[in-house]
C-alpha positions as CSV (number, residue, x, y, z in Angstrom):
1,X,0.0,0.0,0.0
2,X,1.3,3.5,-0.7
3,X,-0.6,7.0,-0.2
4,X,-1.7,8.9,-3.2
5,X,-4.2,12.2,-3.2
6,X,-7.5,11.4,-4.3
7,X,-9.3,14.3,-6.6
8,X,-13.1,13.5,-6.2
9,X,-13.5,14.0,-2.5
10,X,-15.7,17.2,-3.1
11,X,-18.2,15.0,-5.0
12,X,-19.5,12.7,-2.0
13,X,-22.5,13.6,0.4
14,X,-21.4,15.2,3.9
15,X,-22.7,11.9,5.1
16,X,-19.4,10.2,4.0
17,X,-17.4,12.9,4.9
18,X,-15.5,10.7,7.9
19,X,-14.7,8.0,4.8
20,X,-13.3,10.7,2.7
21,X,-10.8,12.5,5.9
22,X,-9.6,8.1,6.4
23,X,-9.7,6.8,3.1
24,X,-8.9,9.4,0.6
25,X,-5.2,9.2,0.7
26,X,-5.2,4.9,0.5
27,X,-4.4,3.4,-3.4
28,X,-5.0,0.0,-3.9
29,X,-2.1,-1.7,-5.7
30,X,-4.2,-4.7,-7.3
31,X,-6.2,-1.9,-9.2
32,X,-3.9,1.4,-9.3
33,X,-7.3,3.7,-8.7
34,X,-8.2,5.2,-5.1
35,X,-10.0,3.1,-2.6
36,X,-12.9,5.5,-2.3
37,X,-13.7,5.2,-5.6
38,X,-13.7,1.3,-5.2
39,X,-15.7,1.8,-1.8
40,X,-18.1,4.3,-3.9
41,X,-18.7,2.2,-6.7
42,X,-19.4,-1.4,-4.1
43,X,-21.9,1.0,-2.1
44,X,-23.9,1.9,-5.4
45,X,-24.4,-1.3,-6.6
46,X,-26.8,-1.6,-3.2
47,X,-28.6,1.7,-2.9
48,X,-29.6,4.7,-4.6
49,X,-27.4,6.7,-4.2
50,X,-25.4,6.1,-7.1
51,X,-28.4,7.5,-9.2
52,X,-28.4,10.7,-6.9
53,X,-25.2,11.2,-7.3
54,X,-24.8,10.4,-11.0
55,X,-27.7,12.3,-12.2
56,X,-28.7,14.8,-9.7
57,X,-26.0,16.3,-7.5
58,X,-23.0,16.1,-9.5
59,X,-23.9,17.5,-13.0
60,X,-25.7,20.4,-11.0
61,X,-22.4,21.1,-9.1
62,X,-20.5,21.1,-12.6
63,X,-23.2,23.2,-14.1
64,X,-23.1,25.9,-11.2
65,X,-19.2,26.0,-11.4
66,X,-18.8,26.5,-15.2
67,X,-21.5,29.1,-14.9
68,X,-19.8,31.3,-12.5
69,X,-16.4,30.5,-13.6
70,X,-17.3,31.4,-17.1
71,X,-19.0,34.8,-15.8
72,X,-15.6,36.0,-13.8
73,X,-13.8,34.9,-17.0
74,X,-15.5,37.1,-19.1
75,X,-15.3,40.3,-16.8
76,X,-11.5,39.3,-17.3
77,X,-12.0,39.0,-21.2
78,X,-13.7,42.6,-20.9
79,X,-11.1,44.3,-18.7
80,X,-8.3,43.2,-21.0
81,X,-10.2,44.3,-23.9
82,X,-10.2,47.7,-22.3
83,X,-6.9,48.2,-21.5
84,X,-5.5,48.7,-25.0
85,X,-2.4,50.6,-26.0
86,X,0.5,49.9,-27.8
87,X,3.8,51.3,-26.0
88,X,6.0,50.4,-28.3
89,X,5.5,53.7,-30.9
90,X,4.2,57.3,-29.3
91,X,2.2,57.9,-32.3
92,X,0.3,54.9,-31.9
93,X,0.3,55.5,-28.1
94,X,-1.8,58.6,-28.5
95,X,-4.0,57.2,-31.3
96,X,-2.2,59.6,-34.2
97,X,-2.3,57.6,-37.8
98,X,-0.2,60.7,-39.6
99,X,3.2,59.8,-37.5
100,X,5.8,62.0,-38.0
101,X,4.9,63.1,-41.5
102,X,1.3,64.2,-41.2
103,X,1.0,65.3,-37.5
104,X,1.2,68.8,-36.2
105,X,1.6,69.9,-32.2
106,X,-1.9,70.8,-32.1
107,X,-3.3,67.5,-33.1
108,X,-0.7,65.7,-30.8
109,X,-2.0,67.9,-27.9
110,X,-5.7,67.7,-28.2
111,X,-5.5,63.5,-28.4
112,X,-3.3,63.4,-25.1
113,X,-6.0,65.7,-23.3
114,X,-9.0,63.3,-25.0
115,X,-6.8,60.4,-23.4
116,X,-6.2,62.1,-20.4
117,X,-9.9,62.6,-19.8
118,X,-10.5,59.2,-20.6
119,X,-7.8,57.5,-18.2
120,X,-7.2,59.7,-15.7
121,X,-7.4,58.1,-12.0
122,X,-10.3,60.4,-11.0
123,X,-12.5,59.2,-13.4
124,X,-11.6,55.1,-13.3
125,X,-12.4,54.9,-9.7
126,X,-11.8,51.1,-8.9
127,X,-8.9,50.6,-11.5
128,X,-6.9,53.0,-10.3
129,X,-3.2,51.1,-11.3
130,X,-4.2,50.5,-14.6
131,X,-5.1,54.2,-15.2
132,X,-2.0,55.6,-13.1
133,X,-0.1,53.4,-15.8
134,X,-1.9,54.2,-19.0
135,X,-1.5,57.9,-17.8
136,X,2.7,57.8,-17.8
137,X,2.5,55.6,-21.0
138,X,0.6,58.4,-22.5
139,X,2.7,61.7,-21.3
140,X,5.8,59.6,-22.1
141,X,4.7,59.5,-25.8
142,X,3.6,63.3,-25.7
143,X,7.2,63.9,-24.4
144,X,8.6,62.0,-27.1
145,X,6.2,63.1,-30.0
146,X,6.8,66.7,-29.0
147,X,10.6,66.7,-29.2
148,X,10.5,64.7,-32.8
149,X,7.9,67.6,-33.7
150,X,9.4,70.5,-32.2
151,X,13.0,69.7,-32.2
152,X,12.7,67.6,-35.5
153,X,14.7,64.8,-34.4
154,X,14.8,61.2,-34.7
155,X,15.2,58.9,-31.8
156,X,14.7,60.4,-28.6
157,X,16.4,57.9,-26.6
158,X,19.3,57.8,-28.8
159,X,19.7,62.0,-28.6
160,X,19.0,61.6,-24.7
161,X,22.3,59.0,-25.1
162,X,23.9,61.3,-26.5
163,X,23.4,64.5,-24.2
164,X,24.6,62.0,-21.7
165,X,27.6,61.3,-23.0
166,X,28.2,64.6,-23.8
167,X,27.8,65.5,-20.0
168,X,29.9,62.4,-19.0
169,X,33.3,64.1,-21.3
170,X,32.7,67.8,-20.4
171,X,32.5,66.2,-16.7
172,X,36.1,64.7,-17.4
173,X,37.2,67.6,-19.4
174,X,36.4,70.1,-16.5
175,X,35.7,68.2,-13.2
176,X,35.5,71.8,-11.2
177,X,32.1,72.1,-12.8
178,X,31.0,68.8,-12.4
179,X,31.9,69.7,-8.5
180,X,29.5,72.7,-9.1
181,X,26.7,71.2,-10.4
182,X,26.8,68.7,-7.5
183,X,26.9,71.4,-4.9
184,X,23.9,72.9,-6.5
185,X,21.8,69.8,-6.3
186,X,23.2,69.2,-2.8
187,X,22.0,72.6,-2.1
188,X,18.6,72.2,-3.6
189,X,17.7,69.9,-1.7
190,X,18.6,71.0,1.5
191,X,16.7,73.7,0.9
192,X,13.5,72.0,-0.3
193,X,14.0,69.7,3.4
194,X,14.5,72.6,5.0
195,X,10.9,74.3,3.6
196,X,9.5,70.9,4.2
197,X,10.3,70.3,8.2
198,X,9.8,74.7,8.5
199,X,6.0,73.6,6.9
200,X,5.0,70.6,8.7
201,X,6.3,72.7,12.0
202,X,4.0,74.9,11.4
203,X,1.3,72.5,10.4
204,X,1.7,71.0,14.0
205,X,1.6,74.4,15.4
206,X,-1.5,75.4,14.0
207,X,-3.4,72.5,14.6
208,X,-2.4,72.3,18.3
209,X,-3.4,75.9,18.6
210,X,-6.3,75.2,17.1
211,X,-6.9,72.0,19.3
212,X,-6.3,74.2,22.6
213,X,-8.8,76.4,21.8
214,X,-11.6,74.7,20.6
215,X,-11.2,72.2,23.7
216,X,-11.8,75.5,25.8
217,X,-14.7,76.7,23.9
218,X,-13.0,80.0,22.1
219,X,-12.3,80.0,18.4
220,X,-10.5,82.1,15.8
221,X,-13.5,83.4,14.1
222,X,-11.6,86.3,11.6
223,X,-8.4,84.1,10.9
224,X,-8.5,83.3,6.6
225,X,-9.2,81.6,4.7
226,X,-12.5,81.6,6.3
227,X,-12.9,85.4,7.6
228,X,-16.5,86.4,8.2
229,X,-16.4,90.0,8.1
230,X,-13.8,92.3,6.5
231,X,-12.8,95.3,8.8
232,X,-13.4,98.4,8.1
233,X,-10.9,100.4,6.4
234,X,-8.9,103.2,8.3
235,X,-10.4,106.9,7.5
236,X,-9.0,110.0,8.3
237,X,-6.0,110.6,10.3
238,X,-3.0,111.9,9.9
239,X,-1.9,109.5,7.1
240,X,-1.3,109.7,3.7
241,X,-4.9,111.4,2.6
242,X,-5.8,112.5,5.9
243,X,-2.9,115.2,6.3
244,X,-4.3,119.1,5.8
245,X,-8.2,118.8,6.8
246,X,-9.9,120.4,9.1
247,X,-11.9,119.0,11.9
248,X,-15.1,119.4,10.1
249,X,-14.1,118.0,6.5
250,X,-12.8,114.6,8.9
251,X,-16.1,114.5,11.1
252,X,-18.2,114.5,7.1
253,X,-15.9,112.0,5.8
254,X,-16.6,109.8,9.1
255,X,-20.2,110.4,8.7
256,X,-20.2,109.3,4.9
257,X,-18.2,106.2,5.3
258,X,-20.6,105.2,8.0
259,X,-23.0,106.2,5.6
260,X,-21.7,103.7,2.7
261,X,-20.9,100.8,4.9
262,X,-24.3,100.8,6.9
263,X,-26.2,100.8,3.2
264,X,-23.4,97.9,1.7
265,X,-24.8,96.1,5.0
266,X,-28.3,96.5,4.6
267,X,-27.8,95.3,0.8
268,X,-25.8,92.2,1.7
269,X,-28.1,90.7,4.3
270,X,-30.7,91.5,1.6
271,X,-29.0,89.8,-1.3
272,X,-28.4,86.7,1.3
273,X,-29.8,83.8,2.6
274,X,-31.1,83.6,5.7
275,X,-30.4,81.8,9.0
276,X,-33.4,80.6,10.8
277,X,-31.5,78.7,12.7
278,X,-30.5,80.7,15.3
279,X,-32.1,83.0,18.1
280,X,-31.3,86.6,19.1
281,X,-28.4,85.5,20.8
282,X,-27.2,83.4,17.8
283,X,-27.3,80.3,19.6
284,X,-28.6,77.3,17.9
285,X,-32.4,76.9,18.0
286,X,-33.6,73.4,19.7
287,X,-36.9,71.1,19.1
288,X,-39.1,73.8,21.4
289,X,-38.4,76.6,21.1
290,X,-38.0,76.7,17.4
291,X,-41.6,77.6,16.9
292,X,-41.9,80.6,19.3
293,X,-38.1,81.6,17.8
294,X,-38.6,84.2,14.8
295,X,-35.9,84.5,12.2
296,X,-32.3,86.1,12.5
297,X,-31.2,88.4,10.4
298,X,-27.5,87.4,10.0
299,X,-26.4,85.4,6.6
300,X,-25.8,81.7,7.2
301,X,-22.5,82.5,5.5
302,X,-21.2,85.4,7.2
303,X,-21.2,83.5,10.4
304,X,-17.8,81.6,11.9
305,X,-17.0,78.1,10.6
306,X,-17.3,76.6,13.4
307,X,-20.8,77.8,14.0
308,X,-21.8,76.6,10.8
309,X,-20.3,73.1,11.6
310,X,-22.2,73.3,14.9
311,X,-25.3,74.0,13.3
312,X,-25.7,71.8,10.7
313,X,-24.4,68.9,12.3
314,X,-25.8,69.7,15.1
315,X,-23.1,68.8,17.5
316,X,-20.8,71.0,19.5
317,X,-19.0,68.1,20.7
318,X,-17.7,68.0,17.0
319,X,-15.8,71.3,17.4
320,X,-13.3,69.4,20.3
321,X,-12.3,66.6,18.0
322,X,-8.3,66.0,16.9
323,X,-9.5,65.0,12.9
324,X,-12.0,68.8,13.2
325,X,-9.1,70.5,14.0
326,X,-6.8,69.2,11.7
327,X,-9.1,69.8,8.9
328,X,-10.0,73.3,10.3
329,X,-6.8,74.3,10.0
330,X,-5.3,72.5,6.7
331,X,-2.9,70.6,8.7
332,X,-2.7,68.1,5.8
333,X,0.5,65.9,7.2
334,X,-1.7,65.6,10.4
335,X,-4.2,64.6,8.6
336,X,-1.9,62.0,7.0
337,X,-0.4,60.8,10.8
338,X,-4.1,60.8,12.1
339,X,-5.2,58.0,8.9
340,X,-2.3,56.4,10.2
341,X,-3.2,55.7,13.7
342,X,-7.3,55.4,13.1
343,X,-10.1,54.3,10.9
344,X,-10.9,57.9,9.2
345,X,-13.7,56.2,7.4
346,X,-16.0,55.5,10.2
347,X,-18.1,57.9,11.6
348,X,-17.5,60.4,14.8
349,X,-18.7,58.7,18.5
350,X,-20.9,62.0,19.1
351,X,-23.4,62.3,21.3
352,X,-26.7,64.4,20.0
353,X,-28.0,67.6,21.6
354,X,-30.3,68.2,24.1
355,X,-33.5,69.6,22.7
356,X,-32.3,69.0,19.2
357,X,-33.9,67.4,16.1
358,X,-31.6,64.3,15.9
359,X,-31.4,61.3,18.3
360,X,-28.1,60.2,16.9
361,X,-25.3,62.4,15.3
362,X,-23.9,60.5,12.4
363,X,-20.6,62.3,10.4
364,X,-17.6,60.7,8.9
365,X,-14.1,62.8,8.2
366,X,-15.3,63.5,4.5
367,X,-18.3,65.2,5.0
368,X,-16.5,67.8,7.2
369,X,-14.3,68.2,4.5
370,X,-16.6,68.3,2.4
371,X,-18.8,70.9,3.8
372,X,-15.7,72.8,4.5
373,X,-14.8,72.6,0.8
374,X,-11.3,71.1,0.8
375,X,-10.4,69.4,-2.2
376,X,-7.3,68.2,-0.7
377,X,-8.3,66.8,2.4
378,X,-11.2,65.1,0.4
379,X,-8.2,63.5,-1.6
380,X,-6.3,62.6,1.1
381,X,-9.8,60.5,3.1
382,X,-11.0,59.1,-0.3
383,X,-7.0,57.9,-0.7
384,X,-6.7,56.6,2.7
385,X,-10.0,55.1,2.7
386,X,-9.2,52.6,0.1
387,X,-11.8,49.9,-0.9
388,X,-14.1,50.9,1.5
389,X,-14.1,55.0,-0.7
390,X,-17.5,53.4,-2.0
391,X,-19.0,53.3,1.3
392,X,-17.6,56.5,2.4
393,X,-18.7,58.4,-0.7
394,X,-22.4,57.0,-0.6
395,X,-23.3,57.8,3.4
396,X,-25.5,60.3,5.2
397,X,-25.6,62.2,7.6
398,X,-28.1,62.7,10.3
399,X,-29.9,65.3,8.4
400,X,-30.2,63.5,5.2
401,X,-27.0,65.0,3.6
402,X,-24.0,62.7,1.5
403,X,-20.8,64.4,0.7
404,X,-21.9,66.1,-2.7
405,X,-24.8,68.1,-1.2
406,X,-22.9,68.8,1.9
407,X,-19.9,70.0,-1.1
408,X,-22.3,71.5,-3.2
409,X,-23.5,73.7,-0.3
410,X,-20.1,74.6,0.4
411,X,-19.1,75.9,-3.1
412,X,-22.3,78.4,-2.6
413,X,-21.3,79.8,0.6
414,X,-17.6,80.2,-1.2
415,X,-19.1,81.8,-3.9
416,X,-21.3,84.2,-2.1
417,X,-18.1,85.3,0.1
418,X,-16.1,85.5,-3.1
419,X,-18.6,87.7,-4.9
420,X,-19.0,90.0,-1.5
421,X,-14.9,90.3,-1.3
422,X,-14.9,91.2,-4.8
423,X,-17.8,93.5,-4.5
424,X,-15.9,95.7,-1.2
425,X,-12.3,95.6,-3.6
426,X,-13.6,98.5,-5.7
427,X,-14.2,100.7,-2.5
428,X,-10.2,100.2,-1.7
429,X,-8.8,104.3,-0.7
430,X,-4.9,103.8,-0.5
431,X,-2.9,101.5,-2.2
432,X,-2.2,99.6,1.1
433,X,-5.8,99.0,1.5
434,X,-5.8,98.0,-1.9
435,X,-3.0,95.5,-1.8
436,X,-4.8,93.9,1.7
437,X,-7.8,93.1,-0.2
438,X,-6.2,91.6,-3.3
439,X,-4.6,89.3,-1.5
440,X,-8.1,88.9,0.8
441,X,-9.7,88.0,-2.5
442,X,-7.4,85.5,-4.1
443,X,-8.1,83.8,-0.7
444,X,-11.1,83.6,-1.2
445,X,-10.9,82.7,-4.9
446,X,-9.0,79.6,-4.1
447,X,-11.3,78.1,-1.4
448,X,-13.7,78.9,-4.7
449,X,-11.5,76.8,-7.0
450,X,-11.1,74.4,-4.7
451,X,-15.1,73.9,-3.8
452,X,-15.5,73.6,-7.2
453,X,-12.9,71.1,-7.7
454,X,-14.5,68.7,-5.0
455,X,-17.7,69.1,-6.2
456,X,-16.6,68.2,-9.9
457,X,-14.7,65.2,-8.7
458,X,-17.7,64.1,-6.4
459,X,-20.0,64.6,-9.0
460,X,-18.1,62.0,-11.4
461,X,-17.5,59.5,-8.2
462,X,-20.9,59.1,-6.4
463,X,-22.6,57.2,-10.1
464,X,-19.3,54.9,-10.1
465,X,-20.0,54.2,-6.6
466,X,-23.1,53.7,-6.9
467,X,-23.3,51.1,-10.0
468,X,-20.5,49.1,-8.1
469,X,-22.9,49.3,-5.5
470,X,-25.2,47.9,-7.6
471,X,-23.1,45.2,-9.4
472,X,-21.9,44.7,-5.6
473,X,-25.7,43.7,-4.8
474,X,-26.4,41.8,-7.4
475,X,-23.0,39.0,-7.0
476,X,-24.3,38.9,-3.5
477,X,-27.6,37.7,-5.1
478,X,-26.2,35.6,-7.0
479,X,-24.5,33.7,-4.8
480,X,-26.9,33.4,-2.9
481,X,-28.5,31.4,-5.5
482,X,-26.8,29.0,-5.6
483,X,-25.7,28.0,-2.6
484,X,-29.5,28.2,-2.2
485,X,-29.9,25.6,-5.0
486,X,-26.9,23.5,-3.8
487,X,-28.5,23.4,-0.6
488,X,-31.7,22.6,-2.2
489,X,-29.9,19.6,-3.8
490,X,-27.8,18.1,-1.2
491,X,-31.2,18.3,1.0
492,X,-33.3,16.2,-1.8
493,X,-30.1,13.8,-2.0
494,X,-30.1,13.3,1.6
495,X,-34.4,12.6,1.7
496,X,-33.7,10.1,-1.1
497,X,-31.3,8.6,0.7
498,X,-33.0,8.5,4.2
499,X,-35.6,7.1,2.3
């Protein structure tokens, strides 16, 4: 007797399954063919099982497993057929049938956008490492296409050989300037270390600031990019304008620019929406005393950030939190150590308000960001959240809210606090006062840009996510299926053979 592996010990009923663990590793050396078969083949000759097995259980088995194995084969079939690309010439890489001789710049530059559109990460969501690569095949060949077509050259590997080797001789020609060139690099990079560890110190510093004083209650409610109110400007005086006037040309000056900014008042909170939910003390209105409450006459958007966090996620609680903070303040590489050291794709622990319309405060790390309107942290949660971004994308909040309303909300308070800075540029006196708010609105021009951004990128992601969702639902069903049938089968197998 010697031991061989038998191969059919998936086909026999669980009934036998004792047999198969003893006998399924025993040969029989008159025959040459496994004992179990032998054993199986004397103990159908008696019962009925043989048929059962024969006709019944075992061709269903088969036909289940070439089903599904012939479904993931084509979904394998599909993506391959996809991929595409031929890396071997540029031309052919971006899609250009001219080559050399019938292609211009132009037409080289609009097919690498079309591609890039096509197979940029962003928009493959789920096959993000074939896009990254189908992305450096295809600025590699616009490298390449546009030095043959600007420079009018041949081979580009064999010119970049030989700029090399010219390098390499005028190195050994003239080492003090290969010496040079080193010390250059070497002092590049200190310098870009050095601006990296100054900007992560501050990073820390900010965020720690920021920490401290939202875990005792006080906030920085006029620091950018998220400044509520702009100050006034300075008037009178005895600065540049102000020098030479008498006492009653300053006092009707006063009077006139208290004129102008009590009527650009008036006109904003009439141009703006609302908030009703706050009283006269702007504290947030709760479940009874909402109706008695009448409406405020501030702008939602003009209030601090954190007050708007508070009220619309209804939690103060919120505020005191290490990833609020660090997304309050940009602190991206805290952001980065924080995904690190928890799960920032799971919701906050927060207990609701008393008196409030909740029972349960529900918010992950991306719909902060996302109501704040940071394109960057976004990227960093949906890149640290990995195959569960789906999942992240797709949830609500308490209120009813997913991370593109929450966005799209944001890039409207952004825009009305662009159009207001833009608005209060014009009335700019000195050149000073000028210069402070230019640089107020390109502030607030970039949280535009970068609401906008988030909310384009959303926009494209939540329909992926949802129909993987979908397809997601339906594999569950469908395996469900059939193990429901298999069960169905081994169950009429094991009546028949009861019977």
């Amino acid at each position: 007797m010697h031991l061989a592996p038998s191969r059919r010990y998936w086909t026999i009923p669980l009934r036998l399954l004792p047999l198969v663990l003893d006998r399924a590793i025993i040969c029989c050396l008159l025959c040459g063919k496994s004992a179990l078969c032998c054993d199986l083949r004397r103990y159908a000759c008696t019962t009925m099982t043989s048929v059962i097995l024969t006709w019944i259980v075992i061709p269903l088995c088969r036909l289940l497993w070439l089903l599904f194995s012939s479904s993931s084969q084509n979904g394998s079939d599909d993506e391959k057929k996809n991929t595409g690309g031929d890396g071997s010439d540029p031309f052919k890489v971006l899609g250009l049938d001219g080559g050399k001789g019938n292609t211009t710049i132009e037409e080289a530059t609009k097919a690498r956008r079309k591609l890039a559109l096509k197979w940029h990460p962003d928009r493959n969501i789920g096959n993000e490492e074939e896009a990254t690569k189908k992305m450096q095949d295809i600025n590699h060949a616009f490298t390449q296409v546009e030095k043959i077509l600007c420079e009018g050259g041949g081979n580009v590997q064999e010119d970049e050989a030989g700029q090399q080797q010219q390098s390499e001789s005028e190195d050994e020609r003239d080492p003090r300037a290969a010496k040079r060139r080193a010390k250059r690099h070497r002092r590049k990079e200190r310098q870009e270390e050095e601006k990296f560890e100054r900007d992560v110190r501050e990073e820390f510093a900010n965020f720690e600031r920021a920490h401290r004083n939202a875990a005792r209650g006080s906030f920085d409610t006029t620091s950018p990019p998220f400044a509520a109110e702009f100050p006034p400007p300075p008037r009178g005086g005895r600065g540049k304008g102000g020098k030479g006037k008498s006492k009653s040309a300053r006092k009707n000056a006063r009077q006139r620019a208290k004129q102008r900014e009590r009527q650009r008042k008036q006109s904003r909170v009439q141009s703006a929406p609302q908030c009703r939910n706050l009283d006269e003390n702007n504290e947030p209105l709760g479940g009874k005393n909402k109706e008695g409450a009448g409406a405020s006459d501030i702008p939602f958007h003009h209030l601090p950030l954190e007050k708007r966090c508070e009220i619309k996620f209804q939690s103060k609680e919120l505020l005191k939190s290490t990833v609020f903070a660090a997304l309050r303040t940009r602190a991206y590489y805290v952001l980065r150590v924080l995904a690190m050291t928890q799960d920032l794709c799971d919701h906050f622990p927060l207990p609701a308000e008393e008196g409030g319309d909740v029972k349960e405060v529900f918010v992950t790390p991306l719909m902060i960001a996302s109501y704040l309107g940071d394109y960057k942290a976004a990227d960093i949660l949906i890149q640290c959240a990995g195959k569960k971004w789906k999942d992240d994308v797709l949830a609500k909040s308490s209120q009813g809210d997913d991370c593109l309303t929450l966005a799209k909300e944001a890039r409207d308070i952004a825009q009305l606090l662009y159009d207001e800075a833009r608005a209060y540029e014009v009335e700019a006196a000195t050149k000073k006062e000028l210069k402070r708010r230019e640089k107020i609105v390109g502030e607030y021009a970039e949280n535009l840009e970068m609401a906008v951004r988030l909310v384009e990128r959303l926009n494209s992601m939540k329909p992926i996510a949802l129909e993987l969702e979908e397809k997601a639902r339906e594999e569950r069903m469908r395996m469900l299926g059939f193990m429901s049938m298999g069960v169905m089968a081994v169950g009429i197998a094991w009546k028949l053979y009861s019977s």
